[in-house]
C-alpha positions, 0 to 999 in steps of 0.5 A, spaced: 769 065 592 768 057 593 772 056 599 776 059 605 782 057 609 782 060 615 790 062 619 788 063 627 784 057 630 783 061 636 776 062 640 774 064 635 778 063 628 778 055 631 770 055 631 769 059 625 773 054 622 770 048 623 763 051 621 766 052 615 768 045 615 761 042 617 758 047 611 764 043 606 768 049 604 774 049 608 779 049 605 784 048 609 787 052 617 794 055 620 795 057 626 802 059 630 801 054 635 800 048 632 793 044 632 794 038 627 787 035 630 783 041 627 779 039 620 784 040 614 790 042 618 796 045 614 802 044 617 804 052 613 800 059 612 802 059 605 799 052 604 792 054 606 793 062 601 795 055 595 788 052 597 783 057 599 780 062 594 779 066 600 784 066 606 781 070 613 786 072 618 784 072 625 790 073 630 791 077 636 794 084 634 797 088 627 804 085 629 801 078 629 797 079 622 805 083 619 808 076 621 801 072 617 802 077 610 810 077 610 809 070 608 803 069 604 804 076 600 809 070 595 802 067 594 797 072 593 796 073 587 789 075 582 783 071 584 785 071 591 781 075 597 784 076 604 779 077 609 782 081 615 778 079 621 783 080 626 781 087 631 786 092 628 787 100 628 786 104 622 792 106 620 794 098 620 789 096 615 790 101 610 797 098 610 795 091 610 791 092 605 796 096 600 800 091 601 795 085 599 794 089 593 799 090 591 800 083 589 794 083 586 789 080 590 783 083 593 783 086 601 776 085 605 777 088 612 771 084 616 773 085 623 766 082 627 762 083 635 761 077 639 764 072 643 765 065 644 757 064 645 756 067 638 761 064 635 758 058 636 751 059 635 753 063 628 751 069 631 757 074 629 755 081 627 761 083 621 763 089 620 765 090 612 770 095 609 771 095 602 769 094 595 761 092 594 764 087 589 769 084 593 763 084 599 758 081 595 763 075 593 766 073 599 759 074 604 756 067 601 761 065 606 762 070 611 754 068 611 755 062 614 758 063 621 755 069 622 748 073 623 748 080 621 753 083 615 754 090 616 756 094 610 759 100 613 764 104 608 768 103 601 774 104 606 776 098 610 779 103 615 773 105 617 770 098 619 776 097 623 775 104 627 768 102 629 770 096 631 775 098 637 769 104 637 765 098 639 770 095 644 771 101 647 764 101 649 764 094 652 770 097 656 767 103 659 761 099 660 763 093 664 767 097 669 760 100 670 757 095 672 763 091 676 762 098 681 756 098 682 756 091 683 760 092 688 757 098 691 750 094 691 754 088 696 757 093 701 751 095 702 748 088 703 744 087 698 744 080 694 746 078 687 739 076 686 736 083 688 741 086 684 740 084 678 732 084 678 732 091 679 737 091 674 733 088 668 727 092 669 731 099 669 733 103 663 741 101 664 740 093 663 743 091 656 745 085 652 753 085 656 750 085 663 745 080 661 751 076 657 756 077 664 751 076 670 752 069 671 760 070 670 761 076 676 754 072 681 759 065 680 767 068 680 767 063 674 772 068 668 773 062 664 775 066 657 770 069 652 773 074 650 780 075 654 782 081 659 789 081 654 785 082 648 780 087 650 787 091 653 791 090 646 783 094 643 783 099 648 791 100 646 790 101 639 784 106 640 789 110 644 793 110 640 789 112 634 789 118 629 785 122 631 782 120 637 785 124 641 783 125 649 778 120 651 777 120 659 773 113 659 777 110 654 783 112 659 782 109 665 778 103 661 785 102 659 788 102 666 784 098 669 785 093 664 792 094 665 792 093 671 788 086 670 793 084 665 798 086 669 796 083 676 795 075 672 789 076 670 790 076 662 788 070 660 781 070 663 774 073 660 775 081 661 770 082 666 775 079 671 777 087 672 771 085 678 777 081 681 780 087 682 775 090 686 
């Protein structure tokens, strides 16, 4: 694999695409909503499959990702790899990647951790489901916007499972930390004092570090955004096999009610807003 097109230039997919640019192998980029100032814009998807020996998809949702296939599957053939990086359940993922197959082409499902501040310090941890071949050509590109490359099964469906497994862990854990937040300030106790004891406590992790200055300022600019952790935690619920999940369950509601109450386009820890 020498070049990649990337379809979806949203937070992500649009830094992606122009690390890939700065690295000399992007071949050319889609997305839905026009972005003509985006280095080597296309005006089409099938276009950007024309160009690239390997094309990554990162769209919002599995409908989003069929609407991207049902018009570049024409175009796919030997040779080409489609990296699937959008977060997307299982059972989804086993159908795309039937469908790319069944043109010829190779199927790598590579969804990824991290937000907006990794991206842009090419700190994304990918998680890889599918062949070793298919890996071992494709990760000379995937290297260079990313830290860590996961390998975690030869079945891609697995990669996407751990995914939403990982989200739903940041789902159950932020509305944690936004109660106890907020049972710290009713009882009179600053920010400040708040987060120091915080820490130096075995309770202190990598996402109440990442979203402090968010919830201490009010400021939900979006990193990662409420309406696509509600969409993750949607497809976890709705899983095969997932069955009765009491967290994942009321994670779900309270993202719910933040999508619902105006709130869908700011970062996810804006679930604090709600109380």
């Amino acid at each position: 694999m020498k070049t990649i097109g990337v379809i979806g230039l949203g937070i992500i997919g649009g830094t992606w695409a122009k690390h890939y640019e700065a690295a000399g192998v992007l071949a050319g980029c889609w997305n839905r909503t026009p972005q003509p100032a985006m280095p080597r814009w296309m005006d089409t998807p099938e276009a950007v499959v024309d160009a690239a020996d390997a094309v990554q998809i990162v769209v919002a949702d599995p409908p989003a990702v069929q609407s991207v296939l049902d018009r570049i599957l024409p175009r796919l053939g030997a040779g080409k790899v489609v990296i699937q990086s959008s977060t997307i359940d299982p059972d989804s993922t086993d159908r795309f990647r039937a469908q790319v197959e069944a043109r010829g082409a190779r199927f790598l499902a590579a969804p990824f951790t991290g937000s907006k501040p990794a991206a842009e310090q090419r700190k994304t941890v990918f998680y890889l489901g599918g062949p070793a071949g298919v890996i071992a050509e494709v990760e000379p590109l995937l290297c260079l916007v990313s830290d860590v490359r996961l390998v975690i099964a030869a079945e891609p469906r697995k990669a996407a499972a751990l995914k939403l497994a990982m989200n739903m862990n940041l789902a159950i854990m932020i509305e944690g930390l936004c109660e106890a937040l907020t049972f710290a300030r009713r009882a009179g106790i600053s920010d400040e004092t708040f987060f120091t004891a915080l820490a130096g406590n075995v309770g202190s992790s990598g996402l109440a570090k990442l979203k402090e200055p968010k919830l201490r300022t009010g400021d939900f600019s979006p990193q990662f955004s409420v309406k696509h952790m509600h969409k993750d935690m949607r497809l976890a619920s709705g899983s095969a096999g997932a069955g009765r999940l009491p967290l994942l369950e009321a994670a779900r509601e309270r993202l719910r009610l933040a999508d619902e109450g105006g709130s869908r386009d700011l970062d996810f820890s804006a679930v604090m807003m709600l109380l």
